[in-house]
Backbone as a ProteinNet text record, in pm:
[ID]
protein_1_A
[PRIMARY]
XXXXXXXXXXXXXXXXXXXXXXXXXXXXXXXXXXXXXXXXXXXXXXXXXXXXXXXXXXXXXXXXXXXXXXXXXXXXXXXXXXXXXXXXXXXXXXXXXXXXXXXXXXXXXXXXXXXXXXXXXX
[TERTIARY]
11887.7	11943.4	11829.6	11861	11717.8	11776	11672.9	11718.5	11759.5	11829.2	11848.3	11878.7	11806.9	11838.2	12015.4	12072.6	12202.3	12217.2	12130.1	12141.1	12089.8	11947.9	11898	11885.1	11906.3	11911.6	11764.4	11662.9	11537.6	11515.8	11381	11381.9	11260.9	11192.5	11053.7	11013.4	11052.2	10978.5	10968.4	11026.9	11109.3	11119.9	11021.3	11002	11022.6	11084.5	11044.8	10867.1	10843.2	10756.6	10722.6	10680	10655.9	10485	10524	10362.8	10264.4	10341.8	10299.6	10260.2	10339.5	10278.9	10423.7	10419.2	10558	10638.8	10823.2	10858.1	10868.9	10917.4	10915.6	11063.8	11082	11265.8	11251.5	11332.1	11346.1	11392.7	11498.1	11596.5	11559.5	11448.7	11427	11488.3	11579	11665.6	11784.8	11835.8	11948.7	11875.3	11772.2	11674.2	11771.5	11881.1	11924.8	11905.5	11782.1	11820.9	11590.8	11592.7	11450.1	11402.3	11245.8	11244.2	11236.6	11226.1	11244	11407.9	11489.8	11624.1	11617.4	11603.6	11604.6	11586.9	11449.4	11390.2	11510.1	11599.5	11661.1	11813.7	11841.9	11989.2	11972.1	11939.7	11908.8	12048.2	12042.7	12154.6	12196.7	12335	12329.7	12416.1	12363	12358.6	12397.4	12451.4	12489.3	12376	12372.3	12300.3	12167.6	12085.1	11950.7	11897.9	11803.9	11722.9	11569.9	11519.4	11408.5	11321.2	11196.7	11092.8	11082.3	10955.2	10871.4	10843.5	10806.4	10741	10808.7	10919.6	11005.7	11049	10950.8	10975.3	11079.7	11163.3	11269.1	11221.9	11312.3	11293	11350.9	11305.1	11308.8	11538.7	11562.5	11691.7	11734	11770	11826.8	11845.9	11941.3	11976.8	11846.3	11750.5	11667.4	11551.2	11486.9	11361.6	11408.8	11458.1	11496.9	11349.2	11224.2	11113.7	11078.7	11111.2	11047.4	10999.8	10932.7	10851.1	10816.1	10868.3	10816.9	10637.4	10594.4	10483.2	10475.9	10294.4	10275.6	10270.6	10314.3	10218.6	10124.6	10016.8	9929.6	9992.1	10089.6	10140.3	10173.3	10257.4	10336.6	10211.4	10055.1	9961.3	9899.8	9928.5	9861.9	9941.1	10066.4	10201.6	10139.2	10191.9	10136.2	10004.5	9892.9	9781.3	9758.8	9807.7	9804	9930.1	10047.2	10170.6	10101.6	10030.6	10005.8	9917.2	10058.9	10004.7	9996.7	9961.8	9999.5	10102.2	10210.1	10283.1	10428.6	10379.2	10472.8	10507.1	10444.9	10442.6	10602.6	10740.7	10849.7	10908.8	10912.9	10913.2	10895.5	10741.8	10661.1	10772.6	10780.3	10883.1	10989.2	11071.6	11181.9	11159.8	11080.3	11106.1	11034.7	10914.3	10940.1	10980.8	11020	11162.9	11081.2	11021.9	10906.3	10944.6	10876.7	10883.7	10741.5	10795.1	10615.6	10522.8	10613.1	10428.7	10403	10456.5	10414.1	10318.1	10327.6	10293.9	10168.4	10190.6	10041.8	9928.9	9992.2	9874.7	9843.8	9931.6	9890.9	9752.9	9789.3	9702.3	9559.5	9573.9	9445.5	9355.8	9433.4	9363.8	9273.1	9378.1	9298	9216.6	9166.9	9061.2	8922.4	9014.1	8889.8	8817.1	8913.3	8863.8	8776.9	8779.5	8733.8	8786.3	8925.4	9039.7	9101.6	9109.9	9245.9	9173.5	9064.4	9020.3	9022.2	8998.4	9025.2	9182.8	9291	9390.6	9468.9	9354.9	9416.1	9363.2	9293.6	9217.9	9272.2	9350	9419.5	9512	9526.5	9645.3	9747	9877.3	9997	10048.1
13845.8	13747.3	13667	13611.4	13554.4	13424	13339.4	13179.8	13188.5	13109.4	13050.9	12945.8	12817.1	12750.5	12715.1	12634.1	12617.2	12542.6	12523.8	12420.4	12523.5	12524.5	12628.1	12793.8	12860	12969	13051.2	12955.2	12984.4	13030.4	13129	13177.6	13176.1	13227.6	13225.3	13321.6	13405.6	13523.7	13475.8	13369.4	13343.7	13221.9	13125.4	12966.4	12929.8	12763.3	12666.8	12670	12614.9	12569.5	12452.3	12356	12225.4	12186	12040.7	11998.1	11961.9	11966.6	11978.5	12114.8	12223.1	12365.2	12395.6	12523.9	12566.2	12476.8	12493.6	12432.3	12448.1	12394.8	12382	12403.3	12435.9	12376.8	12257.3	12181.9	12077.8	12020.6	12103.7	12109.1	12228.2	12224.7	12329	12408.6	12308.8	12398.2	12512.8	12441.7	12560.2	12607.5	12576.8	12614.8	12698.7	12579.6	12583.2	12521	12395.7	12293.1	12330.1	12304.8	12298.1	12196.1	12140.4	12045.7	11985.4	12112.4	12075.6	11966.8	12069.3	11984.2	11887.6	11858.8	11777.7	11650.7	11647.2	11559.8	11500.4	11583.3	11580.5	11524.7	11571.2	11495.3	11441.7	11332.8	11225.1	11241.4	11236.2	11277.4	11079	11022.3	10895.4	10894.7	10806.3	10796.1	10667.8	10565.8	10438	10403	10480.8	10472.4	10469.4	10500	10509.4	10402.5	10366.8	10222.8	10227.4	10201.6	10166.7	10026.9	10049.8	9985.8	9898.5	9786.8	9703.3	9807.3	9914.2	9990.8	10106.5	10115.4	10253.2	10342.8	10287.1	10440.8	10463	10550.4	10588.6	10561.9	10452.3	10432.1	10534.2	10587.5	10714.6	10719.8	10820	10848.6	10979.3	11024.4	11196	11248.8	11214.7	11373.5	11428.1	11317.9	11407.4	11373.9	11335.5	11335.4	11349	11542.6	11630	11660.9	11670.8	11697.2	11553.2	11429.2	11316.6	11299.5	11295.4	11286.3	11426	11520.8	11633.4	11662.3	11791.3	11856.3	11925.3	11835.4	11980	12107.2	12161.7	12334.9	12340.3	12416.4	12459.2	12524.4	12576.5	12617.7	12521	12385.5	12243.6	12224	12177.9	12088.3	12179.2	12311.8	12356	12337.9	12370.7	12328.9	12133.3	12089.8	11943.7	11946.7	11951.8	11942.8	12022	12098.3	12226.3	12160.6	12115.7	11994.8	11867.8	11782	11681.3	11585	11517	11449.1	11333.7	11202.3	11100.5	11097.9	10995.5	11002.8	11139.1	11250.2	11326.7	11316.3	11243.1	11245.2	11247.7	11177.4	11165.3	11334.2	11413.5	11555.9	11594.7	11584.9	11639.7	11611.9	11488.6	11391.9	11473.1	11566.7	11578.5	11736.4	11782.5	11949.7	11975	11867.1	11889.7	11774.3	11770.5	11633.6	11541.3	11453.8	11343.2	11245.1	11105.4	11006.9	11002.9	10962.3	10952.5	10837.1	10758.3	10679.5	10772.3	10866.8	10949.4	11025	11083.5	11187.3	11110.2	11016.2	10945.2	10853.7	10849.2	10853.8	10939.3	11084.2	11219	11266	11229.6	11269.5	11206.7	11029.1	10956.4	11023.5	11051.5	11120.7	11201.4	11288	11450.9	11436.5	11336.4	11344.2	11260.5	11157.9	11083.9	11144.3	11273.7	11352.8	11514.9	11543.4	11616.8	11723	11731.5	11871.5	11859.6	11816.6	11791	11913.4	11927.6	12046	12168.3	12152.6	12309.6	12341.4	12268.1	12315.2	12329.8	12255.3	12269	12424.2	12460.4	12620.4	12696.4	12657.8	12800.5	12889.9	13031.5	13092.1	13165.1	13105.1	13159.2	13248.5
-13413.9	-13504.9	-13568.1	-13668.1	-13794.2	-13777.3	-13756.4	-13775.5	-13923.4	-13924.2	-14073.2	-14099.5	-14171.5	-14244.2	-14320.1	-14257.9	-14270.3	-14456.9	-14494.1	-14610.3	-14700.2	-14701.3	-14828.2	-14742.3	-14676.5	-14617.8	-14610.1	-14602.8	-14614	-14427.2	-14386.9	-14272.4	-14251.9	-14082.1	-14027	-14155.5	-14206.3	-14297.8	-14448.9	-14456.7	-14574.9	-14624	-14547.2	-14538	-14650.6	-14716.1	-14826.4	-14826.5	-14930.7	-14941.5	-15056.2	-14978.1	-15051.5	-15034.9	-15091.1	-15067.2	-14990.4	-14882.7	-14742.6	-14692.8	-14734.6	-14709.5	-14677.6	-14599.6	-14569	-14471.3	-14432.7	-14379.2	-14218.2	-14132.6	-14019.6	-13985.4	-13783.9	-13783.1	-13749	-13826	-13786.8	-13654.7	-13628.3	-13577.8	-13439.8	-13355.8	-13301.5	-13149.4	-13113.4	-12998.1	-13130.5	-13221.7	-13301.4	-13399.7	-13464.6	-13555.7	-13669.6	-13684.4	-13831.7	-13913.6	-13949	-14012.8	-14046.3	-14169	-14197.1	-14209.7	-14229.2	-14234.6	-14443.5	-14483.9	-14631.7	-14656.5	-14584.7	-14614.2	-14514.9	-14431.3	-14265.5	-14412.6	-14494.9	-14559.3	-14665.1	-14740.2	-14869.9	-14774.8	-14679.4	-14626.6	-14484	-14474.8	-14370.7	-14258.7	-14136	-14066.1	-14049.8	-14023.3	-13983	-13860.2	-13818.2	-13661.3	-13653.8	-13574.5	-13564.3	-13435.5	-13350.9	-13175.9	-13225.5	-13335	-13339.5	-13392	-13277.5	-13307.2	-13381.3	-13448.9	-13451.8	-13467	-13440.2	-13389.1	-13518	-13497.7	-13611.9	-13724.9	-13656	-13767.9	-13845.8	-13808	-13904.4	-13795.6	-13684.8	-13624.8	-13513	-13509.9	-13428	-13277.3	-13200.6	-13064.3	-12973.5	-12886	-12782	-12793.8	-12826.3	-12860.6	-12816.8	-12640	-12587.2	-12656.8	-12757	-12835	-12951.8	-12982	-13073.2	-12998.1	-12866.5	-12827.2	-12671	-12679.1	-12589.1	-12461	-12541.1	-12445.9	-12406.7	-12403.9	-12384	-12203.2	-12187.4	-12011.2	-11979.3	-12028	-12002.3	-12021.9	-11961.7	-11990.6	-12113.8	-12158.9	-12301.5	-12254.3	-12320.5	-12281.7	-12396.5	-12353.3	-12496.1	-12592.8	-12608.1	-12724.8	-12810.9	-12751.2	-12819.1	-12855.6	-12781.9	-12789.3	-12934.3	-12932.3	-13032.8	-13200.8	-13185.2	-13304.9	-13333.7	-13260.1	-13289.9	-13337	-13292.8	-13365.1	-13528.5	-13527.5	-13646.3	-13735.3	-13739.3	-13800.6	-13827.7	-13737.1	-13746	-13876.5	-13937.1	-14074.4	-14063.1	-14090.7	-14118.2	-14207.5	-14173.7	-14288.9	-14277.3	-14195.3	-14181.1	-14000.5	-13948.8	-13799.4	-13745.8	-13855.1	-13854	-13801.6	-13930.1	-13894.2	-13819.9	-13726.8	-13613.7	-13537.4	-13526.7	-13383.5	-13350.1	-13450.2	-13487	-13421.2	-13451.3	-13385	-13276.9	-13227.2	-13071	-13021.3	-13044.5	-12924.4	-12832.5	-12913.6	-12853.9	-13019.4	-12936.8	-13036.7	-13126.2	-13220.3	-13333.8	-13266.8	-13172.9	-13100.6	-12970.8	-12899.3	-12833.9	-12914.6	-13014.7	-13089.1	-13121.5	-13191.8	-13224	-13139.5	-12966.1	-12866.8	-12847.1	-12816.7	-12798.8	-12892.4	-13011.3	-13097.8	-13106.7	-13049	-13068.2	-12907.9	-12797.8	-12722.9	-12710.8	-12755.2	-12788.1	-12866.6	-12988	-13079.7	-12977.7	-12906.9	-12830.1	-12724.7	-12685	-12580.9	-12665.8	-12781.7	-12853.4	-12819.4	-12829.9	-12827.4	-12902.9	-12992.4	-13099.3	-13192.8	-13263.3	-13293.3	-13226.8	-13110.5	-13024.7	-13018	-12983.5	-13021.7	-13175.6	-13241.1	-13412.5	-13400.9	-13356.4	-13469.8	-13314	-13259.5	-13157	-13286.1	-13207.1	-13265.2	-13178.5	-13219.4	-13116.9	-13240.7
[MASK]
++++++++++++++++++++++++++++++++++++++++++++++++++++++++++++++++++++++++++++++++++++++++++++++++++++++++++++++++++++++++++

């Protein structure tokens, strides 16, 4: 079976592509939902809080990996995804919050791995 994109019917073979580069699942346990559209139809939620800063406070149903272990595969997707500015997205398809995502990230650069897992290939 082919993921597919429930909105624009775009696929892993068959990605959007925007200005960011190609799209992502947004949506990555049903990996029907991309992140091109994820962007164009905002889901609303009443239960979701956020922070001072925009950013979505830790919420089960969309930050599914939260306390869990990276594996090098996640550590490698995150580093190789990782935008300023798009960190929202990131948050969204591996199931962690964007200030997780963005200590994760100040780490790994302070520890000089954020490059070794940017240039891995899965």
């Amino acid at each position: 079976m082919v993921d597919t994109c429930k909105v624009c019917g775009c696929t892993d073979e068959n990605a959007c592509v925007t200005s960011d580069g190609p799209c992502w699942w947004a949506d990555s346990l049903e990996r029907n939902l991309c992140s091109s559209c994820a962007d164009r139809s905002p889901v609303v939620d009443e239960t979701i809080q956020y922070d001072n800063h925009g950013r979505m406070k830790f919420h089960p149903a969309y930050h599914f990996n939260h306390g869990n272990e990276y594996t090098t595969k996640e550590l490698a997707y995150i580093c190789q995804h990782y935008r300023l500015g798009n960190v929202r997205n990131l948050s969204m398809a591996v199931g962690r919050t964007e200030g997780t995502l963005r200590s994760l990230v100040n780490q790994l650069r302070k520890d000089g791995e954020f490059e070794l897992y940017k240039n891995m290939n899965f």
